[in-house]
VEXLOBA-521522 format. One record per atom (N, C-alpha, C, CB): residue in one letter; x, y, z. Coordinates in steps of 0.001 Angstrom, whole numbers, plus 500000, padded with zeros to 6 digits. Glycine has a CB too. Layout:
N
AXYZ;...
This chain:
54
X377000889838238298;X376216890831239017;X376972891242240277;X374805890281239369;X377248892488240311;X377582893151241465;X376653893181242750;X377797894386241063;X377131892740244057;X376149892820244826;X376733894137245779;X375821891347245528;X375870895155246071;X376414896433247708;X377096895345248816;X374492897449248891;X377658895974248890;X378205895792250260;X377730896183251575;X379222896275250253;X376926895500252323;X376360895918253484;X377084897040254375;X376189894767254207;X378201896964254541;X378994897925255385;X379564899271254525;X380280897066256028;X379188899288253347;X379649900293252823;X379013901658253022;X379720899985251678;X377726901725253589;X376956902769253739;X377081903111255376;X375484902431253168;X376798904446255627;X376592904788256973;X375380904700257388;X376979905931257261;X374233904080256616;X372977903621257296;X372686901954256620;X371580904872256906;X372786901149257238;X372447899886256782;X371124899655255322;X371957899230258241;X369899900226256365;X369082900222255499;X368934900455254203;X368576900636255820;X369627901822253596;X369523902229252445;X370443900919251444;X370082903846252472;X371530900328251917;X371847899019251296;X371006897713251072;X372783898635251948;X370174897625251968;X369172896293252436;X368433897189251288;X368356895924254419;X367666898217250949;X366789898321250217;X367391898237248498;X366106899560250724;X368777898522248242;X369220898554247292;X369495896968246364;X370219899342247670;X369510896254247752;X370090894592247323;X368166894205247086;X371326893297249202;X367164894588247807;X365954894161247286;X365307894647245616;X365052894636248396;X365862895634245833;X365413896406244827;X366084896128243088;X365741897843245425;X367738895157243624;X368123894558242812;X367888893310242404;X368917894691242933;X367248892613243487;X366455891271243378;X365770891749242850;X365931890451244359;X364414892765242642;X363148892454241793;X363821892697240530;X361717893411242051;X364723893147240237;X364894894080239079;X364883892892238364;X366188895174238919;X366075891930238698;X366239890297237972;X364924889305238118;X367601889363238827;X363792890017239406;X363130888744238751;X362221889345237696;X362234887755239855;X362014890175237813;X361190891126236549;X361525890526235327;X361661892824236390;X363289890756235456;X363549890104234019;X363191888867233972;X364908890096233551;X363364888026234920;X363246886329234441;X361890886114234237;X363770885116235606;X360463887131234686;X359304887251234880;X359318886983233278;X358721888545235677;X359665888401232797;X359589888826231186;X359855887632230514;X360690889991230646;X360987887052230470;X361660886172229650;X360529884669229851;X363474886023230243;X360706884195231031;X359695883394231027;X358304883490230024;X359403883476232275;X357720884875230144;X356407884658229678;X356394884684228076;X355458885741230302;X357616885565227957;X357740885530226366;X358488884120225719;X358700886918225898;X359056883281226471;X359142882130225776;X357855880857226082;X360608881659226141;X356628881579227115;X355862880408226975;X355122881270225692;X354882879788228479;X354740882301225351;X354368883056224398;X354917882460223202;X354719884373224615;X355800882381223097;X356875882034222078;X356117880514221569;X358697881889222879;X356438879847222584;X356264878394222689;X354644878074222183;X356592877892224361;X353666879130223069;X352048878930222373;X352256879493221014;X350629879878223221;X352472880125220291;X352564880415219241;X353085879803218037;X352911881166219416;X353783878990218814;X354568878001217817;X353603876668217072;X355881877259218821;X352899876019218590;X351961875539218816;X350683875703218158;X351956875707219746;X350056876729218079;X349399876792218234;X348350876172216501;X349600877921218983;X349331876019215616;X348901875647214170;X348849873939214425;X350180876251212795;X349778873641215101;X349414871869215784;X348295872025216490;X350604871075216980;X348093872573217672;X346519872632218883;X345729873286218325;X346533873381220446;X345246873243217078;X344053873740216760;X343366873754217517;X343525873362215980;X342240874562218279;X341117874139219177;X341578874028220466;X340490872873218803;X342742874162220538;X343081873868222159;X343149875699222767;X345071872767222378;X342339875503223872;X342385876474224793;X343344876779225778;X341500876373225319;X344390877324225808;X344994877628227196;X345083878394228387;X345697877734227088;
């Protein structure tokens, strides 16, 4: 992953918002991935936990 370079812009800010904006982007993904492998994981399950609620 490429990160901006703080000094590369003639206004700081618009970099500070670009490096946040690239943080959510990855946690979004790890958000996604996470839920689809506990998804994954209840589903797998779920013919063993008969009756179990999660």
């Amino acid at each position: 992953m490429r990160r901006p370079c703080l000094s590369s812009g003639p206004n700081p800010n618009i970099s500070d918002y670009q490096l946040i904006d690239g943080a959510g982007d990855n946690l979004l993904i790890l958000v996604v991935q996470a839920v689809t492998l506990i998804n994954k994981m209840l589903l797998d399950n779920s013919q063993r936990l008969s009756g179990f609620i999660f």
